[in-house]
Backbone as CSV, one residue per row, in Angstrom:
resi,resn,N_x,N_y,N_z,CA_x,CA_y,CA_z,C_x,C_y,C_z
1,UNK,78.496,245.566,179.702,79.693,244.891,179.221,80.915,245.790,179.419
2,UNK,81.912,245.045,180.051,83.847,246.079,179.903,84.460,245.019,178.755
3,UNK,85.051,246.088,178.440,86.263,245.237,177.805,87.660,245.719,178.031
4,UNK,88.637,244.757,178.162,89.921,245.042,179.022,90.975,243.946,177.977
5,UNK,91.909,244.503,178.020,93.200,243.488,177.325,93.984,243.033,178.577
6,UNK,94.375,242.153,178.040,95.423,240.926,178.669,96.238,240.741,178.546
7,UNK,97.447,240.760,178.629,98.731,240.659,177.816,99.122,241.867,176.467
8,UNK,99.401,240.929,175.762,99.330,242.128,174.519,98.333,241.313,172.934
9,UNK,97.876,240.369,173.210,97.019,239.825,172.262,95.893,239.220,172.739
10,UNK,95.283,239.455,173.586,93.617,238.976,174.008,93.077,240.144,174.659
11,UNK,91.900,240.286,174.015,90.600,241.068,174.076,89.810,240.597,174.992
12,UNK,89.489,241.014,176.050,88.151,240.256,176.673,87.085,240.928,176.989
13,UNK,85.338,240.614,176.769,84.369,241.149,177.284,84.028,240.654,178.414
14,UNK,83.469,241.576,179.396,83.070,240.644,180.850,81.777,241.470,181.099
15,UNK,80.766,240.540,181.571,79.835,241.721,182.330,79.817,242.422,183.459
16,UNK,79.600,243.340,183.825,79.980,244.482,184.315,79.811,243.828,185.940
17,UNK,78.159,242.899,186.200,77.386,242.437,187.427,78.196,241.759,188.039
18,UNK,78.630,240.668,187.160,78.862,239.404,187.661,80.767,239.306,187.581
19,UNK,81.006,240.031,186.717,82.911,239.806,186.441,82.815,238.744,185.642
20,UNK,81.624,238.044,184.922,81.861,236.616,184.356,82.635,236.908,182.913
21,UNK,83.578,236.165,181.894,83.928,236.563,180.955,83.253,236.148,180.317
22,UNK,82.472,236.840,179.211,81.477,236.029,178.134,82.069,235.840,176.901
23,UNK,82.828,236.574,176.471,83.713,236.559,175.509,84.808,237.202,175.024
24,UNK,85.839,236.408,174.212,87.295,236.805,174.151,87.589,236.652,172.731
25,UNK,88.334,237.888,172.358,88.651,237.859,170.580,90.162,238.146,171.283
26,UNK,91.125,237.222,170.087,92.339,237.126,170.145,92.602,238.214,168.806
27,UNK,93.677,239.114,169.151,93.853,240.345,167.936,95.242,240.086,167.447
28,UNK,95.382,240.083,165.961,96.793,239.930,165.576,96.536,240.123,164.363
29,UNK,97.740,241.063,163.631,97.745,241.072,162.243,97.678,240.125,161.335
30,UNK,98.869,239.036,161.588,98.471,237.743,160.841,97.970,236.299,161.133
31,UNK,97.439,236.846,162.438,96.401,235.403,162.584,96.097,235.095,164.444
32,UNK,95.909,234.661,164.559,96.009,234.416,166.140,94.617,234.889,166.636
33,UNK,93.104,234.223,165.449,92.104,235.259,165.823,91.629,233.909,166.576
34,UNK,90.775,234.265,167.529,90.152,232.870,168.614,88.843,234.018,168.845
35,UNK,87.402,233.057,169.488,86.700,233.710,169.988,85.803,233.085,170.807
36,UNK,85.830,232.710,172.385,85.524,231.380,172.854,84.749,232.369,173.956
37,UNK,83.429,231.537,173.657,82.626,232.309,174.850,81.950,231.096,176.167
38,UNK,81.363,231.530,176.766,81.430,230.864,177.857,81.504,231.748,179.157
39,UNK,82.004,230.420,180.235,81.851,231.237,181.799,82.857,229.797,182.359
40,UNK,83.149,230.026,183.976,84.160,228.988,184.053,83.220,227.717,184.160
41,UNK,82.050,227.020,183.839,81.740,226.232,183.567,81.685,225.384,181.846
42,UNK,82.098,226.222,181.307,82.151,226.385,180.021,80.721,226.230,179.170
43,UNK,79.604,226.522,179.932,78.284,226.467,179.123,78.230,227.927,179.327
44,UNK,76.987,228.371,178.327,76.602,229.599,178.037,75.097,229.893,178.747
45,UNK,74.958,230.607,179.361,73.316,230.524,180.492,72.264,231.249,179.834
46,UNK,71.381,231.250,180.045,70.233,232.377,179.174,70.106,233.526,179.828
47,UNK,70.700,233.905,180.920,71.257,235.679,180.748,72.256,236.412,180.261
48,UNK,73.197,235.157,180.185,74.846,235.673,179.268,74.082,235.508,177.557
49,UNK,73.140,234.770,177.424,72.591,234.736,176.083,72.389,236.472,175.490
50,UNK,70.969,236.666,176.506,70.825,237.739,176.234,71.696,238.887,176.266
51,UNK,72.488,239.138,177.290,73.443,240.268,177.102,74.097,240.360,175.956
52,UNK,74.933,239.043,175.420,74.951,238.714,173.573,74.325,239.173,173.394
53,UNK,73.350,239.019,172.552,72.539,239.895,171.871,72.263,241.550,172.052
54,UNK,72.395,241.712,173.401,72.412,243.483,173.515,74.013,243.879,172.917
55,UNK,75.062,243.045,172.822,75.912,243.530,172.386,76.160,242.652,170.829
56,UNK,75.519,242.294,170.203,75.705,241.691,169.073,76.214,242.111,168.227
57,UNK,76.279,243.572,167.933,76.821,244.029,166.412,77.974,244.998,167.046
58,UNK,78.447,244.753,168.405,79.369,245.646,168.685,81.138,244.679,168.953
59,UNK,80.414,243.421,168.886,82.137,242.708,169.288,82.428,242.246,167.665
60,UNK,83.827,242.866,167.302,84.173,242.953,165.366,85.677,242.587,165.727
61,UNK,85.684,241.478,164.902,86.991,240.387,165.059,87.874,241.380,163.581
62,UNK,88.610,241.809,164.043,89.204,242.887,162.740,90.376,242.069,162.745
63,UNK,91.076,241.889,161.366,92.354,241.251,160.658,92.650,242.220,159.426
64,UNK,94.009,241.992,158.880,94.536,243.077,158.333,93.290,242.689,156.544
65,UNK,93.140,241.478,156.712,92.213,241.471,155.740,90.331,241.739,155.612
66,UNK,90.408,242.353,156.790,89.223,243.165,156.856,88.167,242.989,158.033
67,UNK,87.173,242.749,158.122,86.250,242.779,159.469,85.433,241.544,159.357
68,UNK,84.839,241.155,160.438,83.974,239.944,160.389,83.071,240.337,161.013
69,UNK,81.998,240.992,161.437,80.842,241.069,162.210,80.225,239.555,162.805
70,UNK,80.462,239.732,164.184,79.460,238.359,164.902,78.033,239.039,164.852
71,UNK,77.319,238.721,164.596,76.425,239.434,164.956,74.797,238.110,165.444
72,UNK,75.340,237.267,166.308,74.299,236.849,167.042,75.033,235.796,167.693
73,UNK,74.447,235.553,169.118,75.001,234.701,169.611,75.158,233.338,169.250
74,UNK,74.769,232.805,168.479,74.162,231.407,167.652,75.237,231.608,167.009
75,UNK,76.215,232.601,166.250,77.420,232.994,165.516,78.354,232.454,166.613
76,UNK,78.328,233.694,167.420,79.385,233.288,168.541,79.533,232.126,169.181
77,UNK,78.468,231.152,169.194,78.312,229.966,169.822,78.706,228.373,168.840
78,UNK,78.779,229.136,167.654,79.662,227.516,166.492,80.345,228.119,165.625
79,UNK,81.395,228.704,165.569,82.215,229.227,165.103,83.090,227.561,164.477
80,UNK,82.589,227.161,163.659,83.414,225.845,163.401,83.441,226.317,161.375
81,UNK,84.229,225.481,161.539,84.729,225.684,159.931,84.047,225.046,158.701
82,UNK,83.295,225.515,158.026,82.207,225.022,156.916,83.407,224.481,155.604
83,UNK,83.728,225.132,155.208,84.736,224.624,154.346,86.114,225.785,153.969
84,UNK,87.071,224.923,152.799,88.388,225.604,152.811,87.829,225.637,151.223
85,UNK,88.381,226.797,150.732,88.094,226.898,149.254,90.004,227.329,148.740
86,UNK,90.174,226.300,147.497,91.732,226.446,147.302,91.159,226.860,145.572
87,UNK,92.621,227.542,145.306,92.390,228.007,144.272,93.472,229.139,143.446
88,UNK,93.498,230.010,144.909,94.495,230.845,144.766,95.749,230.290,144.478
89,UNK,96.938,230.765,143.862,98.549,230.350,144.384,99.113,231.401,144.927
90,UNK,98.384,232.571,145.838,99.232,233.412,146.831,98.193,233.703,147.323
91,UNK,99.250,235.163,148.282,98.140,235.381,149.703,96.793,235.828,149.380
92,UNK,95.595,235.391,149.986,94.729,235.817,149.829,94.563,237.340,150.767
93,UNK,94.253,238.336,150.300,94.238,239.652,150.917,93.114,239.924,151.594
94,UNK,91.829,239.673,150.780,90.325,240.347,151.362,89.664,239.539,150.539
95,UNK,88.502,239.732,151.647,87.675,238.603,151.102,85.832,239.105,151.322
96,UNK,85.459,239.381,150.346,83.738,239.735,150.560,82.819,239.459,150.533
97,UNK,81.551,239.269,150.668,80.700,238.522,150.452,79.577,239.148,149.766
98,UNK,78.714,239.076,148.472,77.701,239.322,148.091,76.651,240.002,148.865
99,UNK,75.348,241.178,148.559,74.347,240.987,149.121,73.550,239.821,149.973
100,UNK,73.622,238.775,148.791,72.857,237.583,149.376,73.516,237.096,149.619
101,UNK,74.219,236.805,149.830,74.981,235.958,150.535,75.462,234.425,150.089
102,UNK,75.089,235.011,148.290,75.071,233.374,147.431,76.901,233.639,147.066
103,UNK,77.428,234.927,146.650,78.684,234.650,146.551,79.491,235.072,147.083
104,UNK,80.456,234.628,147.398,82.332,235.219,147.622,82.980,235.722,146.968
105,UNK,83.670,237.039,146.965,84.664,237.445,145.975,86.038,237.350,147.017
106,UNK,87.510,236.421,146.398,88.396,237.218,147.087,89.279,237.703,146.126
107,UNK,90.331,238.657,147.011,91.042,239.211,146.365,92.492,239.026,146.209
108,UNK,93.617,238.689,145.597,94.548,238.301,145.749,96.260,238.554,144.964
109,UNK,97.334,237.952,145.956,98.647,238.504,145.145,99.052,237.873,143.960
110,UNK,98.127,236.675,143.838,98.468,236.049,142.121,97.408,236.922,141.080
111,UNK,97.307,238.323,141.209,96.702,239.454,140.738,95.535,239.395,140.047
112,UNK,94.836,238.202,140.640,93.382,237.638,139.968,92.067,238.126,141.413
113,UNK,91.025,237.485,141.108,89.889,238.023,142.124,89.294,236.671,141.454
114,UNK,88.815,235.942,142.749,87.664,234.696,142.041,86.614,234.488,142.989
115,UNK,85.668,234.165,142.477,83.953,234.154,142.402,84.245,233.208,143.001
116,UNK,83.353,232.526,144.241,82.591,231.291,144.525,81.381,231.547,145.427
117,UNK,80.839,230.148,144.562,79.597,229.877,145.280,79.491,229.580,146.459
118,UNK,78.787,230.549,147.268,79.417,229.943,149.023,78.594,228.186,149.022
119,UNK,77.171,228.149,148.919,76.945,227.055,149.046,77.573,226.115,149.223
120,UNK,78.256,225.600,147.837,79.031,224.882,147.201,80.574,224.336,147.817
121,UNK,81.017,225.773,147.744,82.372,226.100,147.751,82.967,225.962,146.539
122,UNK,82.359,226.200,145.522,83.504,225.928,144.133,84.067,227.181,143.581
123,UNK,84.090,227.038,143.113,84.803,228.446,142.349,83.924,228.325,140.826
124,UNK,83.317,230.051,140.879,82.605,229.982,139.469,83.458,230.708,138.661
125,UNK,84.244,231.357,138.860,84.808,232.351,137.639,86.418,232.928,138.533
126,UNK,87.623,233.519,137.902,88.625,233.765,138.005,88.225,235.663,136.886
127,UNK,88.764,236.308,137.626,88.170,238.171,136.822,90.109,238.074,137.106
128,UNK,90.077,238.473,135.904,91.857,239.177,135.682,91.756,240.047,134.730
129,UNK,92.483,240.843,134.873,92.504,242.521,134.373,93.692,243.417,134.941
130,UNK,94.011,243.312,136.401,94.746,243.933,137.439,96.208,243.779,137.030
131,UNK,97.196,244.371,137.507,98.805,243.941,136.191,99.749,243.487,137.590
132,UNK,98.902,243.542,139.191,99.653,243.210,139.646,98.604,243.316,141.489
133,UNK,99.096,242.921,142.370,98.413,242.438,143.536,97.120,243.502,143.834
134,UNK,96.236,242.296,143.694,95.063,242.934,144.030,94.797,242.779,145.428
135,UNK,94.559,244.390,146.173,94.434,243.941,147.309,92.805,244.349,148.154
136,UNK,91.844,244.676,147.276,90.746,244.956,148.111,89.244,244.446,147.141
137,UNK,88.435,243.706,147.542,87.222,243.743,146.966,86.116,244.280,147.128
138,UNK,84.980,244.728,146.766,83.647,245.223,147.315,82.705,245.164,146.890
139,UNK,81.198,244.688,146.615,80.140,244.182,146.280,79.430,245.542,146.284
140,UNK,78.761,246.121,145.381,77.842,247.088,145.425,76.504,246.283,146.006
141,UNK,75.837,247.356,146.976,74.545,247.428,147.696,73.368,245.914,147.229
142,UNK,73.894,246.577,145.420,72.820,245.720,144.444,73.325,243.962,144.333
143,UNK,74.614,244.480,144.589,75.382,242.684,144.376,75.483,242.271,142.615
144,UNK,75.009,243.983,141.678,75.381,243.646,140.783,77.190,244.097,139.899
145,UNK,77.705,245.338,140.776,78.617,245.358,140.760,80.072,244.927,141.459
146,UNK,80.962,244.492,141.271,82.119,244.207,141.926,83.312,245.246,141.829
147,UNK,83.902,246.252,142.675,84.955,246.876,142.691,86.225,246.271,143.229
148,UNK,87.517,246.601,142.257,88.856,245.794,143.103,89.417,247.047,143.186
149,UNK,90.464,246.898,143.655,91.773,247.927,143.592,93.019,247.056,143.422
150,UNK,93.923,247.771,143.342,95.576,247.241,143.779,96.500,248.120,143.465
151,UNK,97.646,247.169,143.249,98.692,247.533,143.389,98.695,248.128,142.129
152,UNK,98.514,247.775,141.283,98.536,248.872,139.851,97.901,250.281,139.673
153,UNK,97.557,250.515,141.123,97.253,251.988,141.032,95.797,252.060,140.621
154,UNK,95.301,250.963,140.295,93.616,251.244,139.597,92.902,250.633,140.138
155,UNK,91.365,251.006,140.126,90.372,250.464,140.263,89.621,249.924,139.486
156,UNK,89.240,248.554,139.332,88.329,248.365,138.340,86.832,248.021,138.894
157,UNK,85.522,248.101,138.161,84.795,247.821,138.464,83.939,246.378,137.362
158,UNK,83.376,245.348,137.815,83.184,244.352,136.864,81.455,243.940,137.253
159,UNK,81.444,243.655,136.023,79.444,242.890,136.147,79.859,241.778,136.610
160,UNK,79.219,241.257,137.627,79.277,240.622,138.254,78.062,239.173,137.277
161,UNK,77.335,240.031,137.012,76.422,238.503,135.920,77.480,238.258,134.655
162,UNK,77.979,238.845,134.164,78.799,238.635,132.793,80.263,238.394,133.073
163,UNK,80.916,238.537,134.556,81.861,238.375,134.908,82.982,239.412,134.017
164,UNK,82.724,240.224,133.088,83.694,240.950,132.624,83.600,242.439,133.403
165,UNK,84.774,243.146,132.687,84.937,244.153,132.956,84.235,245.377,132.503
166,UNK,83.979,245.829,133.655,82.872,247.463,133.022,83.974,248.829,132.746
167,UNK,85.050,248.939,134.008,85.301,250.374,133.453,86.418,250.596,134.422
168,UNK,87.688,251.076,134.324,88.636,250.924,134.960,88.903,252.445,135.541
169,UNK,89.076,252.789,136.588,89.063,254.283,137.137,91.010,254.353,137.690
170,UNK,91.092,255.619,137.163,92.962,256.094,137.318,92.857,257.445,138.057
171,UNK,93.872,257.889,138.835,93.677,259.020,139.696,94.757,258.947,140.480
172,UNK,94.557,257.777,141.205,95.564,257.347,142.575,97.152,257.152,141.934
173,UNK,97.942,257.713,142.582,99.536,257.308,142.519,99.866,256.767,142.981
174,UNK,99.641,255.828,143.978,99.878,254.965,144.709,99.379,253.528,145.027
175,UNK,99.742,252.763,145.508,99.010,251.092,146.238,97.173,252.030,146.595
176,UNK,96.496,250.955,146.100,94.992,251.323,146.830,94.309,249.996,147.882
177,UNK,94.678,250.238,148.678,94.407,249.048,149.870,92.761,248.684,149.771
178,UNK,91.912,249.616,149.560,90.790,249.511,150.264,89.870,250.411,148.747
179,UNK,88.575,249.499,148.783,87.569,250.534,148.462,86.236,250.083,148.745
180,UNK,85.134,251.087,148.739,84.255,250.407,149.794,82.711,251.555,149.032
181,UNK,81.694,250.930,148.565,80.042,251.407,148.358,79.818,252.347,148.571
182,UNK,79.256,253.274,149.116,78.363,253.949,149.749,76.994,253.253,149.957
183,UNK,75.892,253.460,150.973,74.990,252.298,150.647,73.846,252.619,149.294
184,UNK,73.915,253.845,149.199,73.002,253.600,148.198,73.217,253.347,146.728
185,UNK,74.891,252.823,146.783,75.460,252.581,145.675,76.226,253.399,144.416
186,UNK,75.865,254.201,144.942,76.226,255.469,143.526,77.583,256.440,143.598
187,UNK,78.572,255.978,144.885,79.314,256.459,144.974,80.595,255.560,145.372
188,UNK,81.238,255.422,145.010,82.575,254.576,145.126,84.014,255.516,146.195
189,UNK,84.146,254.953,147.542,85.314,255.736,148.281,86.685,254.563,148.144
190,UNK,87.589,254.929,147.590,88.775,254.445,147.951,90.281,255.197,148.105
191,UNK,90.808,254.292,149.083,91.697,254.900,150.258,93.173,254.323,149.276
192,UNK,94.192,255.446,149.738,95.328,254.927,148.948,96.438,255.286,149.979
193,UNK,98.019,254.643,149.668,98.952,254.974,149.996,99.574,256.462,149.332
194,UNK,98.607,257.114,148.469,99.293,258.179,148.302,98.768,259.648,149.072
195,UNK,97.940,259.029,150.627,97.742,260.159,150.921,96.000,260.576,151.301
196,UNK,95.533,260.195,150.003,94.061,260.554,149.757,93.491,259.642,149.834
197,UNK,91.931,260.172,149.718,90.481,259.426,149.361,90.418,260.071,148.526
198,UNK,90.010,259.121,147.769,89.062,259.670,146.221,87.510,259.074,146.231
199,UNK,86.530,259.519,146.002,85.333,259.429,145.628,85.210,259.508,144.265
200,UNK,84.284,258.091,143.807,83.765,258.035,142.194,82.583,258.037,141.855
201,UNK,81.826,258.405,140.953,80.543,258.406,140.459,80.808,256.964,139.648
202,UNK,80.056,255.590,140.556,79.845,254.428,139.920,79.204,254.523,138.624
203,UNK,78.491,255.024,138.151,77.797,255.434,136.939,78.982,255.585,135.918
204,UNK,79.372,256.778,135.951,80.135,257.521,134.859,81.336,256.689,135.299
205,UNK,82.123,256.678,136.160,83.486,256.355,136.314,84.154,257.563,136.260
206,UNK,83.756,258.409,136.894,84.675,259.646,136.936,85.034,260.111,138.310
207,UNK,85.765,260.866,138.838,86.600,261.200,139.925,85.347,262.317,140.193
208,UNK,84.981,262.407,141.463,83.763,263.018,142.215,84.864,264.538,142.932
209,UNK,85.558,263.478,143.727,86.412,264.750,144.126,87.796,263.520,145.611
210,UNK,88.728,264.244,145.613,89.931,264.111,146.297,90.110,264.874,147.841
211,UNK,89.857,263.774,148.978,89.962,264.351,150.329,91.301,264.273,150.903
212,UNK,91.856,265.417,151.144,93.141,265.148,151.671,93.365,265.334,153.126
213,UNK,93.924,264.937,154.198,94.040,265.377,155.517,95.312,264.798,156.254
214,UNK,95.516,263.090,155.584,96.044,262.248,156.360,97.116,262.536,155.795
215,UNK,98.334,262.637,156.364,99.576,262.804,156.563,100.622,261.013,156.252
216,UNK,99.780,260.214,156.589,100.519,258.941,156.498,99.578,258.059,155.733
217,UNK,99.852,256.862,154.934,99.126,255.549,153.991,97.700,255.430,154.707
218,UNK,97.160,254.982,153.627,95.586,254.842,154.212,95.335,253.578,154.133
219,UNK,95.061,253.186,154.957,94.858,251.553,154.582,93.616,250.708,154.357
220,UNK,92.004,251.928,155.274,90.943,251.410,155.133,89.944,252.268,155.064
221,UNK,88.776,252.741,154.186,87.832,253.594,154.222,86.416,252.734,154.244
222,UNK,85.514,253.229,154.564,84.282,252.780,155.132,83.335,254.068,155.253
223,UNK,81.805,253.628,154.929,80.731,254.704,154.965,79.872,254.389,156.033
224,UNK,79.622,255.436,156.349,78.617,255.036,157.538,76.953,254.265,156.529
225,UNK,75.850,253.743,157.341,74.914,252.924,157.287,73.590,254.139,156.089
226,UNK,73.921,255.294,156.952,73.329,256.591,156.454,73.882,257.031,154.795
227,UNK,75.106,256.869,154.613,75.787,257.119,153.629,76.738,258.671,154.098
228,UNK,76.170,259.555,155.272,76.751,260.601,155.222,78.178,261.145,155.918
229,UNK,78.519,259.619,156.587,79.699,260.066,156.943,80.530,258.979,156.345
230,UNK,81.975,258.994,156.123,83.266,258.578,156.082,83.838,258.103,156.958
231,UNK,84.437,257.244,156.460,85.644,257.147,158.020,87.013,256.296,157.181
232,UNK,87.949,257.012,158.002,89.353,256.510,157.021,90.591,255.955,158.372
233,UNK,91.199,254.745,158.573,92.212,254.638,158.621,93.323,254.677,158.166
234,UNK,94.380,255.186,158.868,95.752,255.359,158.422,96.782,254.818,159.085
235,UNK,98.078,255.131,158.450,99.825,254.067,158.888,99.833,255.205,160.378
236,UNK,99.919,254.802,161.287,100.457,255.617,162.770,99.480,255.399,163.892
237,UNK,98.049,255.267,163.122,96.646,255.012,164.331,95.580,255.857,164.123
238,UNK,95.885,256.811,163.216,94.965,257.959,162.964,93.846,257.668,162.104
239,UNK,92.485,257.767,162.671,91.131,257.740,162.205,90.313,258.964,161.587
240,UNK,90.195,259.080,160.219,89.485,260.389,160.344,87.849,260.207,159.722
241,UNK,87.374,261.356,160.624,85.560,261.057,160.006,85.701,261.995,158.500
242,UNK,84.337,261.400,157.755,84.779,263.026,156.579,82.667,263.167,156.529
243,UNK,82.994,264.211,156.167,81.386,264.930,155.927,80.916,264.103,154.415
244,UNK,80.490,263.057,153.700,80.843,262.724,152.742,79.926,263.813,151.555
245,UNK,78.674,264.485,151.981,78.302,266.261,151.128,79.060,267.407,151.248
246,UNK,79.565,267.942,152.427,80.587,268.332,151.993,81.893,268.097,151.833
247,UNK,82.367,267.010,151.644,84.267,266.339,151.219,84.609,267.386,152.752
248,UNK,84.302,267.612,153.629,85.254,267.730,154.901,85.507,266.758,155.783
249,UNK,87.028,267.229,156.186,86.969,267.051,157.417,86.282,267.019,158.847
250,UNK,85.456,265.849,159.670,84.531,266.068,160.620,85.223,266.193,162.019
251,UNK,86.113,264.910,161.666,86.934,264.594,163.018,87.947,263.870,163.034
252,UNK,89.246,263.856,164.128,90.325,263.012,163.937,90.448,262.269,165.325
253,UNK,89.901,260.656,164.986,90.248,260.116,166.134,91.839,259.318,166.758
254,UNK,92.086,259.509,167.727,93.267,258.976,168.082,93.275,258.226,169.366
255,UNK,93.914,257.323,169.338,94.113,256.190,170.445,95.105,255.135,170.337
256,UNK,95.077,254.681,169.058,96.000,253.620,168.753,97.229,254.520,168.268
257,UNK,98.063,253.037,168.981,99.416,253.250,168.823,99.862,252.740,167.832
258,UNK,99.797,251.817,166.569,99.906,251.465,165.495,99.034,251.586,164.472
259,UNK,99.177,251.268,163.510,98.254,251.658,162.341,96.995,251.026,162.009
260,UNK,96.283,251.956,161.758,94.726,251.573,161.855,94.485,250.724,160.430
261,UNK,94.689,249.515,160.672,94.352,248.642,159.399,92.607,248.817,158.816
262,UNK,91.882,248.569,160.097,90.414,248.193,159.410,89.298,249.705,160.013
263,UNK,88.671,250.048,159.480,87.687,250.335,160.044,86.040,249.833,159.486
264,UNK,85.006,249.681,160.657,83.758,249.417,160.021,82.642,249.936,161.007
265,UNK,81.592,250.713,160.854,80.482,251.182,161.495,79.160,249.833,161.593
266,UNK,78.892,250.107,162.917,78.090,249.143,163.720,76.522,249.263,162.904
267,UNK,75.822,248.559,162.622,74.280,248.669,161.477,73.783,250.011,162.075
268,UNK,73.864,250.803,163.343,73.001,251.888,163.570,73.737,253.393,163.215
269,UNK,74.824,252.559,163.051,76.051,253.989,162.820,76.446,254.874,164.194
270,UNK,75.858,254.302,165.044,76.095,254.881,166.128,77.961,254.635,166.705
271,UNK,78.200,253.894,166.405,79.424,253.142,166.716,80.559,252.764,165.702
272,UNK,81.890,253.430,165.728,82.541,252.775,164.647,83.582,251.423,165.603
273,UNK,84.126,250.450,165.251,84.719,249.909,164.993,86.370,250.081,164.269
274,UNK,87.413,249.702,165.301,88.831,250.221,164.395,89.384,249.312,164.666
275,UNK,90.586,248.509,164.074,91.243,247.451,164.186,92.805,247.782,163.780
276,UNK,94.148,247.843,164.676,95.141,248.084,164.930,96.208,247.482,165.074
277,UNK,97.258,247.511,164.434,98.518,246.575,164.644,98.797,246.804,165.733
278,UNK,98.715,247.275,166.593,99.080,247.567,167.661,98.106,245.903,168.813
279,UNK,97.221,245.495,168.026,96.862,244.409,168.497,95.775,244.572,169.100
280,UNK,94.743,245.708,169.085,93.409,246.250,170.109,92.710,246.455,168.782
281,UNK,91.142,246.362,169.234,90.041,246.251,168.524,89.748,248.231,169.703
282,UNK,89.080,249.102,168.535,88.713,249.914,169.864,87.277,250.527,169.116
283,UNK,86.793,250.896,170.092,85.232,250.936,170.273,85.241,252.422,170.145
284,UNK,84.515,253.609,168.607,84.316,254.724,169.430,82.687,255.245,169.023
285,UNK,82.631,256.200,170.335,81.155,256.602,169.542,81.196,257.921,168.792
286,UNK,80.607,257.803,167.984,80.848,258.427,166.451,80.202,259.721,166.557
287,UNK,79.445,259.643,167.248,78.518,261.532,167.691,79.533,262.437,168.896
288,UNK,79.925,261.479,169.820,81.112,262.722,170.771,82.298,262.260,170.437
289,UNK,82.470,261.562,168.989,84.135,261.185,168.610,84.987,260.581,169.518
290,UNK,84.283,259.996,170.832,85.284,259.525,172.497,84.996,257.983,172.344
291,UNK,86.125,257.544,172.777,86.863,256.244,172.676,85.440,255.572,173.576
């Protein structure tokens, strides 16, 4: 598979043999996402099938509200719309999905977070606590905890069976865009506009420790599959890995020319995933840090 841009907002994969395009993600901060696969006959053949699948967990439709993993061609192939869930009265920011995949949390600027049943589509519960735009959600491993952040500088974390609140974590001086698991659950990373990562002990609710490196807003942190590495976007394009045993610095990736809104690691960790106002999705591998 290559992938090559077009203009300044289409992504395209092609295979390498044939030049055929198998698939195209449209990149834009606030919307303009498309993903139409095919060949100029417009059917899909059972060798373009399979090559899908060798690349399944590597094509990641990134938006400023977070990542979508395709991850099978049967995905890529009905991308049609199951339902609209209303509810909110402002922007919806991020949006997550449960372990199982029974609920939705999103997150939002009418400074609430609400539950639904994907099945369904209804809405089971409205969590308010936050004093002002909530902008990130995250499902622990177990799917029994829920973490938000926002604009109030805090994090809260909530039972997700009792729908209330467990324990509110303070540290950050700033907007907290992003916070994100570790997989084995016991550690909480979130990214702020003031600079840092902070790491929490989900348990206690206490501050683990404060990584500093990035020079400009952070907008997205993410753990690798292993739990042992980090990875942080920032305002300018700058990616950094972190050692997450020892709180270092591993590596600083650079390529993008605008700010690295999303990042997310591919299920083997071999591969991260970065998503850029600058309008490019970029591919790096995470062991020689090269684009």
């Amino acid at each position: 598979m290559r992938s090559k841009s077009i203009g300044d907002r289409q992504e395209f994969l092609s295979d390498v043999g044939s030049g055929m395009v198998v698939a195209s993600v449209g990149a834009g901060l606030a919307g303009d996402l498309g993903c139409r696969l095919g060949k100029r006959s417009g059917h899909i053949t059972t060798s373009t099938e399979e090559k899908l699948t060798m690349m399944r967990y590597l094509l990641a439709v990134v938006l400023f509200t977070g990542i979508c993993l395709l991850q099978s061609p049967a995905c890529l192939a009905q991308l049609k719309e199951k339902a609209t869930l209303k509810g909110h009265s402002a922007y919806v920011f991020r949006v997550s999905f449960s372990p199982d995949g029974q609920t939705l949390a999103s997150a939002s600027w009418d400074n609430t977070i609400k539950l639904w049943d994907v099945k369904t589509g209804k809405e089971i519960a409205t969590l308010k606590g936050h004093t002002d735009v909530v902008y990130s959600v995250s499902f622990s491993p177990d799917g029994k905890t829920l973490a938000s952040s926002g604009r109030d500088r805090t994090i809260k974390l909530w039972d997700v069976k009792t729908r209330k609140e467990k324990a509110t974590l303070k540290g950050h001086t700033d907007y907290i865009l992003w916070v994100s698991f570790s997989p084995d659950g016991q550690t909480l990373a979130s990214g702020s506009f003031d600079l840092t990562i902070k790491l929490w002990d989900v348990k206690t609710g206490q501050e683990i420790a404060t990584l500093k490196g990035h020079t400009r807003r952070i907008y997205s942190v993410r753990f690798s599959p292993d739990g042992k590495t980090l990875a942080s976007g920032s305002r300018g394009g700058t990616i950094k890995l972190w050692d997450v045993k020892t709180r270092k610095e591993k590596a600083t990736l650079k390529g993008h020319t605008d700010h690295a809104l999303s990042v997310s690691f591919s299920p083997d960790g071999q591969t991260l995933a970065s998503g850029s106002r600058d309008s490019t999705i970029k591919l790096w591998d995470v062991k020689t840090r090269k684009e």
